[in-house]
C-alpha positions in Angstrom: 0.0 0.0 0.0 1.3 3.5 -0.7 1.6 6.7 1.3 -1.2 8.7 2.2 0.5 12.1 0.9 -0.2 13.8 -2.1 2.1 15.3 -4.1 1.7 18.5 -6.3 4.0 20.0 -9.1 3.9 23.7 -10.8 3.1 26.9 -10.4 3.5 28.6 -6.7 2.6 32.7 -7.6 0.6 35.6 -6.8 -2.5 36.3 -8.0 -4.0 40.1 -8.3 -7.5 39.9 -7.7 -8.9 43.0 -9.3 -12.1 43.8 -6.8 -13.5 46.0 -9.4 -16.4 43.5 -10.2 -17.9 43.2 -13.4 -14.8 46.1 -15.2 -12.3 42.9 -15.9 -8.5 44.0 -16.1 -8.7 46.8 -18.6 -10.5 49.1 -17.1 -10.4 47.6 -13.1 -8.1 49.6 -11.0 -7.8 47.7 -7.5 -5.8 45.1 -7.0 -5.9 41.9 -3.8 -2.8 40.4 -3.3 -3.1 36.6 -2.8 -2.0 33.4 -3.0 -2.1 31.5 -5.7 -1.2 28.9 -8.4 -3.5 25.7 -9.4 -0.9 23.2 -7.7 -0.4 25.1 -4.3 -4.2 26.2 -4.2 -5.2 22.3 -4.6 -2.1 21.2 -2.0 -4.3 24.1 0.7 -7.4 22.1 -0.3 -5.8 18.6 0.6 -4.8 19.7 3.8 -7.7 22.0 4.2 -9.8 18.7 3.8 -7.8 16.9 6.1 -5.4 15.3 3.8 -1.3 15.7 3.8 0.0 17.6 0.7 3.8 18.2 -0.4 4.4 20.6 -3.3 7.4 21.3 -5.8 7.5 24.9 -7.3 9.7 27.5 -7.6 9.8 31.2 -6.4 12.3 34.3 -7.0 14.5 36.2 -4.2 11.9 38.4 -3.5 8.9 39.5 -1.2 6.5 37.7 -3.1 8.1 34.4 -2.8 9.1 35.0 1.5 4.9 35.7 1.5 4.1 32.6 -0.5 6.9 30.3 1.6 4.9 32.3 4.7 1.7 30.9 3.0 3.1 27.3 3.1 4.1 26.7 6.5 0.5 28.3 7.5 -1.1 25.8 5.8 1.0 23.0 6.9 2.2 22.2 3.3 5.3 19.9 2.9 7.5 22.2 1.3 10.8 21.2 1.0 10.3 20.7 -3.1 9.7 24.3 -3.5 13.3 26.1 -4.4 14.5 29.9 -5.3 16.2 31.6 -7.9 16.9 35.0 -9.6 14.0 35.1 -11.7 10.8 36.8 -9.7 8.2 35.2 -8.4 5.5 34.8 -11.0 2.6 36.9 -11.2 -0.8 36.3 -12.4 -3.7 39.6 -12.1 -7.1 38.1 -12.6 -10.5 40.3 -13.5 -13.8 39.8 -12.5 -16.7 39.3 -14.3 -20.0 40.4 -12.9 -20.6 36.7 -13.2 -17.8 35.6 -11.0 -16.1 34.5 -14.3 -12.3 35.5 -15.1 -10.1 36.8 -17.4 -6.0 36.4 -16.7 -2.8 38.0 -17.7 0.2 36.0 -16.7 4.0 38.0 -15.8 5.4 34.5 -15.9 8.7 34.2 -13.6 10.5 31.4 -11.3 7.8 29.2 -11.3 8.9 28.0 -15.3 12.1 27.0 -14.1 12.1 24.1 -11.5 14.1 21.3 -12.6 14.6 17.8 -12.2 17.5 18.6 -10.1 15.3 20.8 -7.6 12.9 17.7 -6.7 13.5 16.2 -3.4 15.0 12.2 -4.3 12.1 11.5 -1.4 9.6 14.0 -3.0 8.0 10.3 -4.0 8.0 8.7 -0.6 4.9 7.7 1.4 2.8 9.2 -1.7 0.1 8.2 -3.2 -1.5 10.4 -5.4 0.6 12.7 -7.8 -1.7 15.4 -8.9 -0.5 17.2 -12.2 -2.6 20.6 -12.4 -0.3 23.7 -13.6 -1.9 26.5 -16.2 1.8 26.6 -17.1 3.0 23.2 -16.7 3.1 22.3 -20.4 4.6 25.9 -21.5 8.0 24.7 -23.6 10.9 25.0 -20.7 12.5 23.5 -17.9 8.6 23.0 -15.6 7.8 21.1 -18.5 10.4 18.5 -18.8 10.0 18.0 -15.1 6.5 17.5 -15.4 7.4 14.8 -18.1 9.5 13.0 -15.7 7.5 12.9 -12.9 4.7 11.2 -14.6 7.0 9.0 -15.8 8.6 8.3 -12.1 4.6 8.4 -10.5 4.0 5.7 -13.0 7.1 3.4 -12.1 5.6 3.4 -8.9 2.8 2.2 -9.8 1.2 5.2 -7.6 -2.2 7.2 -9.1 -2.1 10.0 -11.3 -4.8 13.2 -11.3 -4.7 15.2 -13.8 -6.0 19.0 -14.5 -5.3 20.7 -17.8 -6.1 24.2 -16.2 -6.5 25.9 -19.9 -5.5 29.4 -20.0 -6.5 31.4 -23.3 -3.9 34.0 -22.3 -0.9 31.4 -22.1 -2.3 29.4 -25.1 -4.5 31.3 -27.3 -1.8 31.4 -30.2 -2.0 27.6 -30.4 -5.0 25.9 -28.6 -4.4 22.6 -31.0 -0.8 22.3 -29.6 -2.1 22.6 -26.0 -4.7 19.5 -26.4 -1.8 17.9 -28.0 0.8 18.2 -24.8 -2.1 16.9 -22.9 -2.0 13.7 -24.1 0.1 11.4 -22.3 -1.6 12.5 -19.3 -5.1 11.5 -20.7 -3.1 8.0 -21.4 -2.0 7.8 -17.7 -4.2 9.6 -15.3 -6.6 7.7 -13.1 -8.7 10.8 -12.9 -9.1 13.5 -15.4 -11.0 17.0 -13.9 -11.9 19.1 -16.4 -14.6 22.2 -16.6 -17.5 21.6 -19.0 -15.7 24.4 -21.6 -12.4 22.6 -21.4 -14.0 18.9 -22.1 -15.6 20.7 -25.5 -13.0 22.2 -26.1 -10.2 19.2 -25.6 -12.4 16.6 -27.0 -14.1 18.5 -30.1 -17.3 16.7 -28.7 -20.7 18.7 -28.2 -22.0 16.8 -25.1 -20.5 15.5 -21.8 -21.5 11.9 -21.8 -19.1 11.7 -25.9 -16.1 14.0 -24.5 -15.5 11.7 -21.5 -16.0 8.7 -23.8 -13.5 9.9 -25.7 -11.1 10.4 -22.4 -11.8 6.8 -21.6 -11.0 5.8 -24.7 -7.5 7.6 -24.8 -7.0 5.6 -21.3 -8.7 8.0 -18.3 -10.6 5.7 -15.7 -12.4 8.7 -13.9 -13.8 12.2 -15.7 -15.1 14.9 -13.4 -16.7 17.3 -15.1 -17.4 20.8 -13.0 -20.3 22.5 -14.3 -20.5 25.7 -12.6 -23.5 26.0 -10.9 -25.1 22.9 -11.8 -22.4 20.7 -10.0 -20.1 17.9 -11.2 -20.7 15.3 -14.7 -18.5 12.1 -13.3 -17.8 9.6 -15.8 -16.3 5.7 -15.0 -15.3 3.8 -18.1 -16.9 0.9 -17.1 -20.1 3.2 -18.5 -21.3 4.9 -14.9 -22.2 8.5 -15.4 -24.0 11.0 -13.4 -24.9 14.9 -12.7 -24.0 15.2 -8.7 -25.7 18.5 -7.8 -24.1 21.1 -6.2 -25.2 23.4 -3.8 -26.2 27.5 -4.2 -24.3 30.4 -3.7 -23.9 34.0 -3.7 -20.4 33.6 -5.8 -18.1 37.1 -6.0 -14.5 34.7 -7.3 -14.6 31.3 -8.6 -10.6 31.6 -8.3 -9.7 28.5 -7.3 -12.6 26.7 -7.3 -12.1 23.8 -9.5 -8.6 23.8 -7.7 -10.8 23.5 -4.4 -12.5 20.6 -6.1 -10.1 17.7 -7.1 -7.7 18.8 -3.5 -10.6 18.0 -1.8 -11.6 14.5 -3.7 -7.9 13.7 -3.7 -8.1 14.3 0.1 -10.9 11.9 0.1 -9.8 9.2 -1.5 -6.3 9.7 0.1 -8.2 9.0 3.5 -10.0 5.4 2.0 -6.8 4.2 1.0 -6.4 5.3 -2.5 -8.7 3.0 -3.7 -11.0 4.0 -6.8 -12.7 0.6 -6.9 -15.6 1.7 -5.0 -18.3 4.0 -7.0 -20.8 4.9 -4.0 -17.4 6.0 -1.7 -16.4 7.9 -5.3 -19.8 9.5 -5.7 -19.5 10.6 -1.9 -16.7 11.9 -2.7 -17.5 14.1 -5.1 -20.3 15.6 -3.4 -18.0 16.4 -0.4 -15.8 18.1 -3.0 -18.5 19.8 -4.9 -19.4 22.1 -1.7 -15.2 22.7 -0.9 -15.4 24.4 -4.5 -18.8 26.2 -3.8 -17.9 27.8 -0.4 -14.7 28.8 -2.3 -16.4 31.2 -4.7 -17.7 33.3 -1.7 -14.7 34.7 -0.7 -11.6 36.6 -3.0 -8.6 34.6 -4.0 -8.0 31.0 -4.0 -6.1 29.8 -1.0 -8.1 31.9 1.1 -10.9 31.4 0.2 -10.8 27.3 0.6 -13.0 26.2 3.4 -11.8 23.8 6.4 -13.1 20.0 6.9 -15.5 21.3 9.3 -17.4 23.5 7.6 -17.9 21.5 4.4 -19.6 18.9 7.1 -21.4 21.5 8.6 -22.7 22.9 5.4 -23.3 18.8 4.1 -25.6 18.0 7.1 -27.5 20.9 7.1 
């Protein structure tokens, strides 16, 4: 049986949350310094659910990166995979939609180059789960190469493999069709795929849920979770089980982080029943718990933040 921990790789930055609801970046003029970065907002949401995270990343010489090694040890993240160099920290300013919706600009910095040399030899230990979820993880440069080889290594290991391709028009716009095509060895090797409704269409080419995950099963994917906004979470097993699990209402000012909030706290889950998959009630459970971690999450600015604890995702589950 493997470890209980659940590793993360990728981008560890600060987010600009412009508060300026509904004027997005170009015409917004205040600006929330937070947290962020899919990998370290999903390792908060591991331990936030009452699972044990470790994360890799890089960050520059500079205030940003003391605040977001601050961040860390508050949150009880394993951190000795996350190194320092020149380059600043990266920076990512988000705008709001009067929707809660986003638009991003990235200043991409450190976080593009941590190398194979900067992971831990025991960064593997007493794992579990990897979880590959970076909006810049399959940029050409040194993250990606790591990336590469730590799929590879999770695989040797025979450990499972979760898998977020976090689409960023602003990163990839240029050229979407390379994008899909860097995702795929992950679709080949990832126990569970999460993906937003937009992305699946988008990824796939297919018009409907029920065909794009199909078509991830196909590739290899066991698990699809689909977030859907409002209307909660498509899951999809290949052995042909698929449902809509509801999610609950809320007054939503920043889905930052939310989907991140999501699969941190399903991993977190299945972390605590062993890393087992087999079981489709426990995996259904699972992804209720999770859908209300990502709810809660859009009440609040910024993503690490905003992430509620353990407790009050019970609370909220039994009331």
């Amino acid at each position: 049986m493997h470890g209980h921990n659940i590793a993360c790789i990728g981008e560890l930055l600060i987010d600009f949350v412009c508060t300026d609801i509904g004027l997005g970046l170009k015409h917004g003029g205040r600006f929330l310094k937070k947290a962020g970065g899919a990998p370290a907002n999903v390792a908060a949401a591991i331990n936030r659910s009452g699972g044990q995270a470790r994360l890799a990343a890089k960050v520059g010489h500079d205030p940003f990166g003391d605040f977001l090694l601050h961040t860390l040890e508050s949150e009880g993240i394993e951190h000795t995979g996350v190194t320092r160099c020149a380059t600043p920290t990266t920076l990512a300013f988000v705008g709001l939609q009067d929707d809660g919706e986003r638009d991003f600009t990235f200043c991409r910095g450190a976080d593009g180059e941590l190398g194979w040399q900067d992971i831990p030899s025991d960064f593997l230990d007493n794992v579990g789960i990897v979880h590959f979820g970076a909006a810049t993880g399959l940029l050409d440069g040194e993250l990606y190469a790591t990336y590469k080889r730590l799929l590879y290594e999770a695989k040797q290991r025979g450990l499972l493999v979760s898998f977020d391709p976090n689409y960023r028009d602003g990163l990839w716009g240029e050229n979407p069709q390379e994008f899909i095509a860097r995702c795929t060895p992950w679709f080949q090797q990832a126990d569970i795929v999460k993906v937003s409704e937009e992305e699946l269409h988008f990824i796939t080419g297919a018009k409907t849920n029920p065909e794009g995950c199909q078509i991830l099963h196909e590739v290899g994917v066991n698990y699809v979770t689909v977030t859907c906004g409002r209307r909660g979470t498509w899951v999809s097993h290949r052995s042909g089980l698929q449902q809509l699990i509801p999610s609950v209402q809320v007054d939503a000012i920043d889905s930052t982080g939310a989907g991140d909030a999501f699969i941190g706290a399903l991993l977190a889950q299945i972390a605590r029943s062993g890393s087992r998959l087999d079981d489709g009630s426990q995996f259904l459970h699972a992804v209720r718990w999770a859908n209300i971690c990502g709810a809660l999450t859009c009440t609040k600015f910024g993503a690490i933040d905003a992430i509620p604890v353990r407790q009050d995702v019970d609370k909220y589950l039994n009331e």
